[in-house]
MDTraj code that builds the backbone (N, CA, C; nanometers):
import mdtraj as md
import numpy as np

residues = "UNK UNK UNK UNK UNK UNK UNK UNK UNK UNK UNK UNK UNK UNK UNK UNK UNK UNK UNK UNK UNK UNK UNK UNK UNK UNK UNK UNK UNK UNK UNK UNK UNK UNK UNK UNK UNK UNK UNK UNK UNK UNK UNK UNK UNK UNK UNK UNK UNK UNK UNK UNK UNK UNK UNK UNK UNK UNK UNK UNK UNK UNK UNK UNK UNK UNK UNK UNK UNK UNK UNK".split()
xyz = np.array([
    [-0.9481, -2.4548, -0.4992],
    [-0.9890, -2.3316, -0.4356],
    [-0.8701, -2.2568, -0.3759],
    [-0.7605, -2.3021, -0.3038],
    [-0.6539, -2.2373, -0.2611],
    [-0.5956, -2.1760, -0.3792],
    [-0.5471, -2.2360, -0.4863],
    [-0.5189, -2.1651, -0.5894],
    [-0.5626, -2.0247, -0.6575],
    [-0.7051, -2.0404, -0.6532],
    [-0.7878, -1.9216, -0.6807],
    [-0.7470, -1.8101, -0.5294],
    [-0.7865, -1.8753, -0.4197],
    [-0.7106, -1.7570, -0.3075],
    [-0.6055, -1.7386, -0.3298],
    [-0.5210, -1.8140, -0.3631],
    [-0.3537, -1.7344, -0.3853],
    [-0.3418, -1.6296, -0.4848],
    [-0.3933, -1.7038, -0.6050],
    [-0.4082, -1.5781, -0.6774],
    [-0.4411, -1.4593, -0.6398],
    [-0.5609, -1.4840, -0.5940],
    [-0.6146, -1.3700, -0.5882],
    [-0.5603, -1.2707, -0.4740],
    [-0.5075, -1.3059, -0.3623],
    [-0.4057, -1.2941, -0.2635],
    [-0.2508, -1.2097, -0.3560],
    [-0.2014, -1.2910, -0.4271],
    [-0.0924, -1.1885, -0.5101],
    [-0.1082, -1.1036, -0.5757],
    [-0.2588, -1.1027, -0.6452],
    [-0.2980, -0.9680, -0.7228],
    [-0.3098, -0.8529, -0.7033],
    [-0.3696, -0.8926, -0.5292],
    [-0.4099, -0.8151, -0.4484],
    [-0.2730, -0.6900, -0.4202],
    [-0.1590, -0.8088, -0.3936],
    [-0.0288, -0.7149, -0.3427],
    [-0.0178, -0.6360, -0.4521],
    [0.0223, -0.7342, -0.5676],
    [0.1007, -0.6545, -0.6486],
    [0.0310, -0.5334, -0.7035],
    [-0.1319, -0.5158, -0.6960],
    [-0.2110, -0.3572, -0.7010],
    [-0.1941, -0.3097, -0.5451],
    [-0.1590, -0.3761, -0.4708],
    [-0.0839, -0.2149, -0.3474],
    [0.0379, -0.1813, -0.3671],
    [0.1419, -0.2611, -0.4377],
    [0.2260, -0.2007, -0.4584],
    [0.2798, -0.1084, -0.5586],
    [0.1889, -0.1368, -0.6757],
    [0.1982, -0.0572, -0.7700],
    [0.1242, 0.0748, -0.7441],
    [0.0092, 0.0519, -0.6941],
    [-0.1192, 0.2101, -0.7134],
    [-0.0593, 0.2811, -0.5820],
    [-0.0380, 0.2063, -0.4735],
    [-0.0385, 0.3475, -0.3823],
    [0.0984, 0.4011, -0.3874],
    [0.2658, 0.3505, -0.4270],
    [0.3550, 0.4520, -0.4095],
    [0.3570, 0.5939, -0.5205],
    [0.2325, 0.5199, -0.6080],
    [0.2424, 0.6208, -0.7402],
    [0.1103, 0.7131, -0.6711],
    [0.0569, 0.6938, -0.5739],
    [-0.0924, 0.7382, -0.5357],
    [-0.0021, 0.8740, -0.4740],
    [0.1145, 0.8101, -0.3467],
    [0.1579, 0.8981, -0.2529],
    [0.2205, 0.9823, -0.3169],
    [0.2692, 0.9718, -0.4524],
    [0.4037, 1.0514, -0.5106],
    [0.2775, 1.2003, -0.5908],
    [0.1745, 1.1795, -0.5966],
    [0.0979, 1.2968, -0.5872],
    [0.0366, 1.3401, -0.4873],
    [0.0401, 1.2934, -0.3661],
    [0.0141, 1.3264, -0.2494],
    [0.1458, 1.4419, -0.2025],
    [0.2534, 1.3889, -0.2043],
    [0.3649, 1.4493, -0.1653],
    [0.3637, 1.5756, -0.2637],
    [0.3619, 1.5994, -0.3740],
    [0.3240, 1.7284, -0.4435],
    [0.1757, 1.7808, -0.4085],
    [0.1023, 1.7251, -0.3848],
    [-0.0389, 1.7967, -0.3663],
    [0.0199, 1.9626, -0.2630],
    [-0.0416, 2.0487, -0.2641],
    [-0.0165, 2.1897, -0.1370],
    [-0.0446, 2.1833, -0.0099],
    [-0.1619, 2.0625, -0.0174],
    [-0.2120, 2.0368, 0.1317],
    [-0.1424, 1.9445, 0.2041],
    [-0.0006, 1.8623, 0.1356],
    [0.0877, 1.7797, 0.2190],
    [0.2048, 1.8801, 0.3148],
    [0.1904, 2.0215, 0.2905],
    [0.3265, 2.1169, 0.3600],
    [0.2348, 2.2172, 0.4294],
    [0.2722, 2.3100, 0.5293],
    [0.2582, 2.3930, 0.5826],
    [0.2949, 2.5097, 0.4814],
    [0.2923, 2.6356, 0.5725],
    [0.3658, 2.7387, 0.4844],
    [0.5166, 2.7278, 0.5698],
    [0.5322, 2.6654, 0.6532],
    [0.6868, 2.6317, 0.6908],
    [0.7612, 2.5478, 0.6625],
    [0.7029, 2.4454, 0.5994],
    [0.7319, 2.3099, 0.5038],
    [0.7009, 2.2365, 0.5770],
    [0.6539, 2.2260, 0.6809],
    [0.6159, 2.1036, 0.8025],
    [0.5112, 1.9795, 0.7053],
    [0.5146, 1.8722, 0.7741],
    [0.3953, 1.8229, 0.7039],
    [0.2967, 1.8010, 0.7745],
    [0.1868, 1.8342, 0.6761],
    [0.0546, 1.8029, 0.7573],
    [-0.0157, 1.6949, 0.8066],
    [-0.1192, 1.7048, 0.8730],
    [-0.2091, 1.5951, 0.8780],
    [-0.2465, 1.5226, 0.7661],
    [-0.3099, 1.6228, 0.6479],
    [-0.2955, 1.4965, 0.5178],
    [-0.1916, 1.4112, 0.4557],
    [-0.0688, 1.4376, 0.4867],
    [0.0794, 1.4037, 0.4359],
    [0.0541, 1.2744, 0.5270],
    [0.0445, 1.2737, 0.6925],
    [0.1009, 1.1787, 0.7402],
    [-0.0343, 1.0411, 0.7434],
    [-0.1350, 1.0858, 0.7178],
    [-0.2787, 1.0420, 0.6819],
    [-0.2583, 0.9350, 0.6189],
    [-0.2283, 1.0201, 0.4415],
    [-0.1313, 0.9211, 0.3717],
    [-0.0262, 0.8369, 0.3662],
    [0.0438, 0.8945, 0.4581],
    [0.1787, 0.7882, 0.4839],
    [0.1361, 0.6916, 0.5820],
    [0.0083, 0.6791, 0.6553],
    [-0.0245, 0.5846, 0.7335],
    [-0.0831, 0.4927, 0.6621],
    [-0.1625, 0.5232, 0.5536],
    [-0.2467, 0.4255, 0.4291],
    [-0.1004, 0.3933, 0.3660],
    [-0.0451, 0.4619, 0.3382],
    [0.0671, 0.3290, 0.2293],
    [0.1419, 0.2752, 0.3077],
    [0.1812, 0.3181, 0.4370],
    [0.2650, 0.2029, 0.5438],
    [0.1445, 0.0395, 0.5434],
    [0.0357, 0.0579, 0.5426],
    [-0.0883, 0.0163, 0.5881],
    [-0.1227, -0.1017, 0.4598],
    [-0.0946, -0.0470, 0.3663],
    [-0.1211, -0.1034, 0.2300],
    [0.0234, -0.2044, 0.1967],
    [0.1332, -0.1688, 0.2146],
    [0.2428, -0.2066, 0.1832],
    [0.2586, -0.3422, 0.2789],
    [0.2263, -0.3327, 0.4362],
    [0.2135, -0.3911, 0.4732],
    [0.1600, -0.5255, 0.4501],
    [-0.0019, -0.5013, 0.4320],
    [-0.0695, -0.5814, 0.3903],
    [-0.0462, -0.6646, 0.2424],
    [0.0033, -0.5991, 0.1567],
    [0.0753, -0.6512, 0.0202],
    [0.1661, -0.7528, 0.0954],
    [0.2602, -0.7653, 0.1684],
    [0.3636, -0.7964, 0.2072],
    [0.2743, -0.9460, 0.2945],
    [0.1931, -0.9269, 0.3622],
    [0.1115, -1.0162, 0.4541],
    [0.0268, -1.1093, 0.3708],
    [-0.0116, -1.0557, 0.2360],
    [-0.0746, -1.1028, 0.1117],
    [0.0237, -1.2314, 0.0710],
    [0.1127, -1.1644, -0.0171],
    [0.2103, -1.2597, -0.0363],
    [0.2695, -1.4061, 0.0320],
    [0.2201, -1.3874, 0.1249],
    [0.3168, -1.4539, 0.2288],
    [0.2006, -1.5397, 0.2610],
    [0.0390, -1.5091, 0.2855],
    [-0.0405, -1.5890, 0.2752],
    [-0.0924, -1.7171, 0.1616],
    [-0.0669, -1.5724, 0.0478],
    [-0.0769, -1.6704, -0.0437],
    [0.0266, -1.7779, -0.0959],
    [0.1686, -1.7749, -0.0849],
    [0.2708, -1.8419, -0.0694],
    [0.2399, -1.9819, 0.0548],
    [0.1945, -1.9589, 0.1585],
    [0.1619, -2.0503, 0.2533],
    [0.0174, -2.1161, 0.1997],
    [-0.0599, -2.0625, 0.1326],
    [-0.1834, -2.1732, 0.0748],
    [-0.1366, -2.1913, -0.0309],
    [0.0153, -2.1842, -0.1376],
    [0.0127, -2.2984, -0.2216],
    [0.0970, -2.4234, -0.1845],
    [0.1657, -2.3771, -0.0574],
    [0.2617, -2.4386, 0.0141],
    [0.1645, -2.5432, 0.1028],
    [0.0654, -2.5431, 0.1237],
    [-0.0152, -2.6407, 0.2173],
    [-0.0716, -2.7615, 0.1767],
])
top = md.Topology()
chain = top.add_chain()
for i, resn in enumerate(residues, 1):
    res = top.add_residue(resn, chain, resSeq=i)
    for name in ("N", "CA", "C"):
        top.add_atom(name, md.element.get_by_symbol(name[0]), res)
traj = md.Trajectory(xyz[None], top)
């Protein structure tokens, strides 16, 4: 059973790390990430709180699942 959680624990990362920097990189072009002064908006930093958030957790993933094959 740990095995199956690890797995499933690394899969997990390696789809946050792949989907959301490619998620944000159309976020950052979307019109609603700038002002008309170039500032960024509330949706810009929205997003940058979900992929800080996600990346994180990829990172916390790993490291779990590394410690349940390690146990």
């Amino acid at each position: 059973m740990e095995l199956f959680a690890a797995i499933i624990l690394f899969l997990s990362a390696v789809f946050n790390v792949i989907a959301w920097p490619r998620f944000f990189a159309r976020v950052n072009a979307d019109s609603r990430a700038r002002d008309a002064q170039g500032n960024t908006t509330a949706f810009y930093r929205v997003h940058a709180v979900l992929l800080a958030i996600a990346l994180v957790l990829a990172a916390a993933s790993v490291v779990a699942g590394v410690a349940l094959l390690l146990a």
